[in-house]
C-alpha positions as CSV (number, residue, x, y, z in Angstrom):
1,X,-26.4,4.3,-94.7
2,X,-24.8,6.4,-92.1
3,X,-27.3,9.4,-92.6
4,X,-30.2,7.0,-92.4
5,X,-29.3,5.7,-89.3
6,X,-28.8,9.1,-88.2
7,X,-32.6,10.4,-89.3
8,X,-34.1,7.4,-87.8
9,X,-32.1,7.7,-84.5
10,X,-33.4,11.8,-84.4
11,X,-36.7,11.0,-85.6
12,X,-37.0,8.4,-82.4
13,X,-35.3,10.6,-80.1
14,X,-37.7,13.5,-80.8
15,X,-40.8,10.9,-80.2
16,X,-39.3,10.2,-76.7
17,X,-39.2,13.8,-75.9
18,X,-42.6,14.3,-77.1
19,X,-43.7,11.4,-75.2
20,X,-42.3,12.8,-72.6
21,X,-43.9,16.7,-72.8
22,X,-47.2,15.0,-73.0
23,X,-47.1,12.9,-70.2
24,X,-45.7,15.9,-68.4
25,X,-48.3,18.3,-70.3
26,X,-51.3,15.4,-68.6
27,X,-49.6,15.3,-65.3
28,X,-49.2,19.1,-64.8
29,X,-53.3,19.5,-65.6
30,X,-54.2,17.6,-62.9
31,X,-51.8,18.3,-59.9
32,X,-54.2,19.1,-56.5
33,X,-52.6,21.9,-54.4
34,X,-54.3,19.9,-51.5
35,X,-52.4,16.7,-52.5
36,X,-48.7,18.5,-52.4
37,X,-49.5,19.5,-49.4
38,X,-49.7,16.5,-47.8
39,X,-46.8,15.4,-49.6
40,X,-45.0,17.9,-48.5
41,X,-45.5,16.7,-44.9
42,X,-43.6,13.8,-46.0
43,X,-41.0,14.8,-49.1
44,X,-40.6,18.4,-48.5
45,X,-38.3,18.9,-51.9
46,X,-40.6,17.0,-54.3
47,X,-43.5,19.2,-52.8
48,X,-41.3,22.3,-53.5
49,X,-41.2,21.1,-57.3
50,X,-44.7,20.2,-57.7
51,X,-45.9,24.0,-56.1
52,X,-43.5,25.5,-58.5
53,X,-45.6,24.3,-61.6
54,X,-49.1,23.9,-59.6
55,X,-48.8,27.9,-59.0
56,X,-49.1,28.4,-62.9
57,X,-50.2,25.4,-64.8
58,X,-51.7,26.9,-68.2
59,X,-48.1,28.9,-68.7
60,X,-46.2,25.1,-68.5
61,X,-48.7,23.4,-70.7
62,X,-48.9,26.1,-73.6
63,X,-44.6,25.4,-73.7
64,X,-45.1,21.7,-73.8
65,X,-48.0,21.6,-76.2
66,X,-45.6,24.3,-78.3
67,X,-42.9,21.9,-77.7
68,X,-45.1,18.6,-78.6
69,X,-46.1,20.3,-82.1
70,X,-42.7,21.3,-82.8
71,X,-41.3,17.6,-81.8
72,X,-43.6,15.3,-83.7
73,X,-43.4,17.7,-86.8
74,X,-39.7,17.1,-86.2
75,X,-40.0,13.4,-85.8
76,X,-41.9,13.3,-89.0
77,X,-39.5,15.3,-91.1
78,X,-36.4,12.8,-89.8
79,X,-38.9,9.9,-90.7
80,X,-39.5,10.8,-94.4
81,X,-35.9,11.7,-95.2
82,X,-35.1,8.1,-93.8
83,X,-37.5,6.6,-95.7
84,X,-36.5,8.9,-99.2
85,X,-32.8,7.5,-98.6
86,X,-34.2,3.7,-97.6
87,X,-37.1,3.3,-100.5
88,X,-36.5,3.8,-103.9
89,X,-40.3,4.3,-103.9
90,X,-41.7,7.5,-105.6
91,X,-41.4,10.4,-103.0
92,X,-45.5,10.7,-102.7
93,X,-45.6,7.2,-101.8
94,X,-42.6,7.8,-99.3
95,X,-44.6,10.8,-97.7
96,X,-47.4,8.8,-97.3
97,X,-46.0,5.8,-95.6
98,X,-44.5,8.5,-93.2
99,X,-47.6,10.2,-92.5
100,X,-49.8,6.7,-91.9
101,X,-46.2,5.3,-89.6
102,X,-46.4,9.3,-87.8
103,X,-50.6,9.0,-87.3
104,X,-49.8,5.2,-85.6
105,X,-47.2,6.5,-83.4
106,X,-48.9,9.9,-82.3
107,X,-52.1,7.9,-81.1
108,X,-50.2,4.7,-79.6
109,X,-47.2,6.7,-78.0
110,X,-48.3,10.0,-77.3
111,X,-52.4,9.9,-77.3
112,X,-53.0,6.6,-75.4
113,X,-49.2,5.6,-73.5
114,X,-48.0,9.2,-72.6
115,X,-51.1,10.3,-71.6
116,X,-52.2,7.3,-69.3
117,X,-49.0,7.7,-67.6
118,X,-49.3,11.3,-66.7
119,X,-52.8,10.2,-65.9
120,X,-51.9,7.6,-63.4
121,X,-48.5,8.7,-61.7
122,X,-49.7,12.2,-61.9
123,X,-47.2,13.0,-59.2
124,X,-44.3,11.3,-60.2
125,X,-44.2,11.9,-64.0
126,X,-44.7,15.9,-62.8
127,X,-42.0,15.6,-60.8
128,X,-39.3,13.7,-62.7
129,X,-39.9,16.4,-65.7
130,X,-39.8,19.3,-64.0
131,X,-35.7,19.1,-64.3
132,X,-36.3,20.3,-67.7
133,X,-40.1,21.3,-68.1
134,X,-39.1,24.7,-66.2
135,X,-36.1,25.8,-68.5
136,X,-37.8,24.6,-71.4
137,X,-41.5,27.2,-70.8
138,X,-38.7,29.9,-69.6
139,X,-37.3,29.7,-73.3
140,X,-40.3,29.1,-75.0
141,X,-43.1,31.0,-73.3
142,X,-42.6,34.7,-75.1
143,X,-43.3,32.6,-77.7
144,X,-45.8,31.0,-77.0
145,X,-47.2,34.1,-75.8
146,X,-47.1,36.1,-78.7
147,X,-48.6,33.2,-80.8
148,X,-51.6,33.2,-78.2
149,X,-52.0,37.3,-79.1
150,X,-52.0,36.0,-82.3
151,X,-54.5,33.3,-82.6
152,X,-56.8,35.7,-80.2
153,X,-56.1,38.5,-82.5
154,X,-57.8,36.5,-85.7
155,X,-60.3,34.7,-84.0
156,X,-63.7,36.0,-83.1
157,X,-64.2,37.2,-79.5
158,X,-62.0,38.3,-76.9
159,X,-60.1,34.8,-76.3
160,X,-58.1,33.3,-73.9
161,X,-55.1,36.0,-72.8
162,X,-53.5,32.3,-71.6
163,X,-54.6,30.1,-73.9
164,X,-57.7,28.0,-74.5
165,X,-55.4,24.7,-74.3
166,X,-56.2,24.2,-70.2
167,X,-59.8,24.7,-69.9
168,X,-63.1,24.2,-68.2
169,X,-63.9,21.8,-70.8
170,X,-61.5,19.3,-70.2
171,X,-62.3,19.3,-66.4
172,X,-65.8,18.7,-67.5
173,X,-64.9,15.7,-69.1
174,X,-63.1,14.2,-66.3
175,X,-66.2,15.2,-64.5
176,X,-68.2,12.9,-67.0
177,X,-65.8,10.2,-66.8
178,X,-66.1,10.2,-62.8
179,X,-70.2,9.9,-62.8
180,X,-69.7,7.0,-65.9
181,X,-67.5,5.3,-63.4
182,X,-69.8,6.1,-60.0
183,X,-66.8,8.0,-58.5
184,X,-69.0,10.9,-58.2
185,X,-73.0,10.6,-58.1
186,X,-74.5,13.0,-60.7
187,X,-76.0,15.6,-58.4
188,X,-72.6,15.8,-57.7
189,X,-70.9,16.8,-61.1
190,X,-73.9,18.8,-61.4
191,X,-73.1,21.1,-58.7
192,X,-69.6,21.2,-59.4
193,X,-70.6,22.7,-63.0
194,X,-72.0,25.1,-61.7
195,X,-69.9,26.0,-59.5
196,X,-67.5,26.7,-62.6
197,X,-70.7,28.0,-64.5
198,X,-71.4,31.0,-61.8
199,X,-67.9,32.6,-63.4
200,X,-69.8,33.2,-66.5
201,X,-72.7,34.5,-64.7
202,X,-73.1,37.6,-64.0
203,X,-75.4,39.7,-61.6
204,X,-78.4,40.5,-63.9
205,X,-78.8,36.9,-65.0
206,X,-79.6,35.9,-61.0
207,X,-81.2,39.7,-59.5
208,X,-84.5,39.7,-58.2
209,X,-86.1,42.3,-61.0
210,X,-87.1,45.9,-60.6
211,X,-90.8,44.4,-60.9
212,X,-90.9,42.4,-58.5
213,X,-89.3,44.3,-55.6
214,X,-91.0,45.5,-52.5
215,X,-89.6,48.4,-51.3
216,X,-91.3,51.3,-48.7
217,X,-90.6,55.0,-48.9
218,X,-87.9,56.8,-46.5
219,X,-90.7,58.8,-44.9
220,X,-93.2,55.6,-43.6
221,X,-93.2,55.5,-40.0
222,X,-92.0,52.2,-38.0
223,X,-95.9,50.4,-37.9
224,X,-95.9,50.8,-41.8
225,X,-92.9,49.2,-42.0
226,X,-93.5,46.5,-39.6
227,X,-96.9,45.8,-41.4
228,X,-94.9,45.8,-44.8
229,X,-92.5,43.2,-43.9
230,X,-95.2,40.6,-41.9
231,X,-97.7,40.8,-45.3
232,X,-94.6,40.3,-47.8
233,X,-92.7,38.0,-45.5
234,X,-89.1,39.7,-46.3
235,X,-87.2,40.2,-43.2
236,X,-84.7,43.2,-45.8
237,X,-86.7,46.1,-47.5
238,X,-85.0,48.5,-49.5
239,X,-85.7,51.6,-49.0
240,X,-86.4,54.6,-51.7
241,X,-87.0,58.1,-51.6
242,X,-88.5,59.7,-54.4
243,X,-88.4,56.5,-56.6
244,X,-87.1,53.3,-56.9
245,X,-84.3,54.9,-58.7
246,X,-83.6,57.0,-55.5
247,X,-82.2,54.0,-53.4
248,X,-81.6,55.2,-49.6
249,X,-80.5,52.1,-47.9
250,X,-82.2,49.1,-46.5
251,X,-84.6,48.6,-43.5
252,X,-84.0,45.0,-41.5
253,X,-87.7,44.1,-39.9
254,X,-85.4,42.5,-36.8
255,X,-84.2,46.2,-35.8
256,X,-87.9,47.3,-36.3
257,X,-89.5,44.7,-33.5
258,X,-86.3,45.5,-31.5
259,X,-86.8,49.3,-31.4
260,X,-90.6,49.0,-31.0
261,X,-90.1,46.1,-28.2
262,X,-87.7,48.7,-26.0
263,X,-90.6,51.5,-26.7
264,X,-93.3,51.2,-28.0
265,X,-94.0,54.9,-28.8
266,X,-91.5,54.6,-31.4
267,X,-94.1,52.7,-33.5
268,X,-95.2,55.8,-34.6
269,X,-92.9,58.1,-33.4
270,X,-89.9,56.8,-35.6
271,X,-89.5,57.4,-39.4
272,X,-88.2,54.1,-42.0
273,X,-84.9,56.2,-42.4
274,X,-84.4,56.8,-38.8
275,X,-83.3,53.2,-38.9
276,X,-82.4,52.0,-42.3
277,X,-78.7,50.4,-43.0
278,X,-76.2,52.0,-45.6
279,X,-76.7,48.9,-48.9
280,X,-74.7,47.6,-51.3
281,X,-74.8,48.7,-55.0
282,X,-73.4,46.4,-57.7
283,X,-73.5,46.9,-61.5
284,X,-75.5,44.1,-63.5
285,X,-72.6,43.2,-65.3
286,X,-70.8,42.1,-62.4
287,X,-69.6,38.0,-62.2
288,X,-71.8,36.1,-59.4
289,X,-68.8,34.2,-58.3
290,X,-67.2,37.8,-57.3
291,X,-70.5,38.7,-56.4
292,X,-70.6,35.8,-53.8
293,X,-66.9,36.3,-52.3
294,X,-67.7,40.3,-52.0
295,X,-71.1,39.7,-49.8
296,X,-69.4,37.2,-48.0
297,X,-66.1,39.0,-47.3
298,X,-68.6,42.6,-46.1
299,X,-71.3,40.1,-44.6
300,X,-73.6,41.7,-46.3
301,X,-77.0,39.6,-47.8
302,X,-78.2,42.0,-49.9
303,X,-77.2,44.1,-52.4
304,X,-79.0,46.7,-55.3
305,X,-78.0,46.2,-58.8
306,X,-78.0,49.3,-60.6
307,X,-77.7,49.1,-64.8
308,X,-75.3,51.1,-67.4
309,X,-77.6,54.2,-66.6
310,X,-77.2,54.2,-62.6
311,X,-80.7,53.1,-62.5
312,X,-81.8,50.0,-60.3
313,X,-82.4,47.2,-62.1
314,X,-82.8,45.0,-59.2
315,X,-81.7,43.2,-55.9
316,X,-79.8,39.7,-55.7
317,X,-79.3,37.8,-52.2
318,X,-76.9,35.5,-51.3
319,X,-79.7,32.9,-51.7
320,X,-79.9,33.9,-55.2
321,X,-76.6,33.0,-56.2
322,X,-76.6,30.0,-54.1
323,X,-79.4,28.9,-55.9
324,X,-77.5,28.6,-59.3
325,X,-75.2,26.2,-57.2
326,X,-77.2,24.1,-55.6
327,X,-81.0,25.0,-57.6
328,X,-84.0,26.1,-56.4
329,X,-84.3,26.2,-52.7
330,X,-87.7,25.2,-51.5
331,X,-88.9,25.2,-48.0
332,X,-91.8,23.4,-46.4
333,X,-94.4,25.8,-47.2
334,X,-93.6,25.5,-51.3
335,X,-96.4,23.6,-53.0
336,X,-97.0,22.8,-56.8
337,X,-100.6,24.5,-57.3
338,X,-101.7,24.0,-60.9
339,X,-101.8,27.7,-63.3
340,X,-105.8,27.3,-63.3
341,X,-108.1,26.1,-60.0
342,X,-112.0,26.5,-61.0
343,X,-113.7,27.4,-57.4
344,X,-116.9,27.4,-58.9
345,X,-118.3,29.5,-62.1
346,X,-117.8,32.7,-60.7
347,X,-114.5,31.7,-58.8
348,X,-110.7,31.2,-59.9
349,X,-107.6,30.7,-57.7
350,X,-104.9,31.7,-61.0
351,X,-100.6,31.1,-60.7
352,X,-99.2,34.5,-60.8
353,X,-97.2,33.5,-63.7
354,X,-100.4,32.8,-65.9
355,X,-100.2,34.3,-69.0
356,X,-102.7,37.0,-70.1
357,X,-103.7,35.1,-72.8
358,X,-104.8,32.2,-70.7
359,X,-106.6,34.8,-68.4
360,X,-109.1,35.9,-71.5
361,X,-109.6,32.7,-71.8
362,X,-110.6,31.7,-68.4
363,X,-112.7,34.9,-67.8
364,X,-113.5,36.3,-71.0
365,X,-112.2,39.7,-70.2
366,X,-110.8,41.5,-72.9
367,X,-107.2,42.5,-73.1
368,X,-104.6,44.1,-75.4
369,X,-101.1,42.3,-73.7
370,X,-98.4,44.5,-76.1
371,X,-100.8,47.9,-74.9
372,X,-100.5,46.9,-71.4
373,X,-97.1,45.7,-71.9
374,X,-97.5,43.2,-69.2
375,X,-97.3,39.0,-69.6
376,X,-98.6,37.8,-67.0
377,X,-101.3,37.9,-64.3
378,X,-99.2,39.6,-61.4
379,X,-97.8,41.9,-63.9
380,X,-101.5,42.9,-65.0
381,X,-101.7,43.6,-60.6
382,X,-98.6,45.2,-60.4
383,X,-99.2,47.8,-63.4
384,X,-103.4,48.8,-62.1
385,X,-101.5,49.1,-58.5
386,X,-98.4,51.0,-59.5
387,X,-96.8,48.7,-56.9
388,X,-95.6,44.9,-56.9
389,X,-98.7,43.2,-55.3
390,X,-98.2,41.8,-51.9
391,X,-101.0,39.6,-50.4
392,X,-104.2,40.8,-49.6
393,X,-103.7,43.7,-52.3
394,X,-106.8,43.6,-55.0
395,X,-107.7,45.0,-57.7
396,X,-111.2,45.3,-60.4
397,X,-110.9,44.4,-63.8
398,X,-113.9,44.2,-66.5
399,X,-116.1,42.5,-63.7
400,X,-113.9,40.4,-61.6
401,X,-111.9,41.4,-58.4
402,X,-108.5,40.0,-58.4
403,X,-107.0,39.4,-55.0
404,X,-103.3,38.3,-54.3
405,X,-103.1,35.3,-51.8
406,X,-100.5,35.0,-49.3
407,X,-96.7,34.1,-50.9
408,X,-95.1,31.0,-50.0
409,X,-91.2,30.2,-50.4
410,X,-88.4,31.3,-49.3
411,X,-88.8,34.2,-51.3
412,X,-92.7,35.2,-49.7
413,X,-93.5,36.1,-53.3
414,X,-97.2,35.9,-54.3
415,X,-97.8,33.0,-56.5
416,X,-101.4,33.0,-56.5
417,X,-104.4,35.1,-57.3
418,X,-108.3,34.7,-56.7
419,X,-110.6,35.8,-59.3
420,X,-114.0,35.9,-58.4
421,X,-116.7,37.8,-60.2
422,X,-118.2,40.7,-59.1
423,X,-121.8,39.6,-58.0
424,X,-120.6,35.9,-57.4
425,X,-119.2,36.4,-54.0
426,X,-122.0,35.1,-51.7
């Protein structure tokens, strides 16, 4: 009788400390760095032990969740000995009842009780176990740390070098359960995704393309220049010397109209790279978060993304990873303009973006779209020009004369073209 007191009074002593590593396991996840601040204003000490786990919450919670496992597995064992000794009942029936008694307890005690106190007296439960939360991950995390290498090392992928137990994910339900509850309106959680989503974004994903730069040769005198950026509308042109590959720097239309204001000779005297700025290059595989913080911290807004080869690839702005943040921005000039406008018989205003197929079909001209390796209508221009169309560039195809109308957005990027057919003007 003795030793089945004993196994129930372990097997309910090991539920209390598992109750307690995940209430303290809940608490630690959600401690603000912003919130022990201001407690620290007021209780200095319990700020000091709050900041000691908030510095490195995913090495705390892989030792409790380690310690949690170990704990109910314990609590179990002690549980089914008792019952052995208690029941003369056949020991698969014995297991059982401990298993069903085990399930009740881990989703009363430790999945609903623990978890909604660590959820709402985040600060005190975190405090109060940090006495022995601390010791406790100094013992067990080289374990826990070597049982991470090994779950990365037999699972798919490159993992999680600190665990996958504190993640995104569970911050994306809290997220969820804010908007269900109108804490947070959802254009709200939706940025705040995205915000976390830019980590796994990288350069490439948000670049302007190769295609669809503008860019003006080193050796273009200032009026060229000044010409190029009032018909594309971009206030930055990169600037190339042999080829696009050959990046030199970057031209700013502002230090254009400033030199030409102060003398006007200079229009024609001056040469693109007697002003062009050094630029920034970045590979395509690099994060847009880091992205973001290295433009910001240089000032720069631009930067050239080169690919594995040292090629370009493309540009990215500020703006462009912005957008993944807050979505497209639009300014007052941006309209919706349907793919296809029909003038008159002989007269078209197309979307850039329209696909070559639709084109045959609106003007009958015949087209092979894998031999021209273009998709679309501006890429049809951009490939007869050699050159990204800008507005007011044309071109003749089969009969009709294609004509890029003037860009709107923020961007100043063509988005429409009139076709009209040669013969049809008047």
């Amino acid at each position: 009788m003795n030793s089945i007191v004993a196994y129930f009074l372990l097997a309910f002593l090991l539920i209390v400390i598992a109750w307690l590593t995940v209430a303290a396991d809940t608490a630690i996840d959600r401690l603000s760095k912003a919130h022990i601040a201001e407690i620290e204003e007021t209780d200095p000490r319990k700020a000091a032990r709050l900041q000691s786990l908030a510095e490195n919450p995913a090495r705390y919670v892989n030792a409790l969740l380690l310690l949690r496992s170990l704990t109910s597995l314990g609590a179990f064992a002690f549980l089914a000995l008792a019952l052995l000794d208690l029941l003369s009942w056949p020991s698969g029936w014995v297991l059982t009842l401990a298993t069903v008694i085990m399930a009740v307890v881990s989703f009363v005690v430790l999945g609903v009780s623990a978890r909604t106190t660590g959820r709402q007296r985040t600060y005190t439960v975190a405090s109060a176990t940090a006495w022995f939360v601390r010791p406790v991950t100094a013992v067990i995390h080289p374990i826990t740390a070597l049982l991470i290498h090994l779950g990365n090392a037999i699972t798919p992928g490159p993992g999680f070098r600190t665990g996958p137990f504190s993640s995104q994910a569970e911050f994306a339900e809290v997220l969820d359960a804010a908007e269900a509850s109108r804490v947070i309106e959802a254009g709200e959680r939706q940025m705040i995704r995205s915000v976390f989503a830019l980590g796994d974004t990288i350069a490439r994903e948000v670049m302007v393309p190769r295609t669809d730069m503008v860019f003006i040769e080193s050796d273009k005198n200032l009026r060229q220049a000044l010409s190029l950026g009032l018909r594309s509308g971009y206030s930055r042109i990169p600037v190339v010397g042999e080829d696009p590959d050959d990046m030199l720097g970057v031209v700013f239309l502002k230090d254009i109209v400033r030199r030409v204001f102060e003398d006007r000779s200079a229009e024609l005297g001056l040469r693109v790279a007697d002003l062009m700025r050094p630029v920034h290059f970045v590979p395509d595989s690099k994060p847009a978060d880091d992205l973001l913080g290295e433009m910001q911290a240089k000032r720069e807004h631009m930067a050239i993304v080169v690919d594995e080869f040292g090629g370009t690839a493309g540009l990215v702005t500020i703006e462009d990873i912005l957008e993944e943040i807050v979505g497209e921005i639009d300014d007052e000039y941006d309209t919706s303009a349907p793919d296809v406008e029909r003038i008159s018989d002989g007269e078209l205003v197309l979307s850039s973006r329209l696909s070559i197929e639709h084109l045959m079909e609106e003007t009958g001209i015949d087209l092979d779209p894998e031999e021209e390796s273009v998709e679309t209508v501006g890429g049809l221009m951009g490939r007869r020009l050699g050159r990204v169309p800008i507005p007011g560039a044309q071109i003749e195809e089969q009969g009709w004369r294609f004509k890029a109308q003037a860009g709107t957005g923020r961007r100043n990027q063509v988005t429409s073209i009139r076709a009209v057919r040669i013969g049809a003007e008047e």
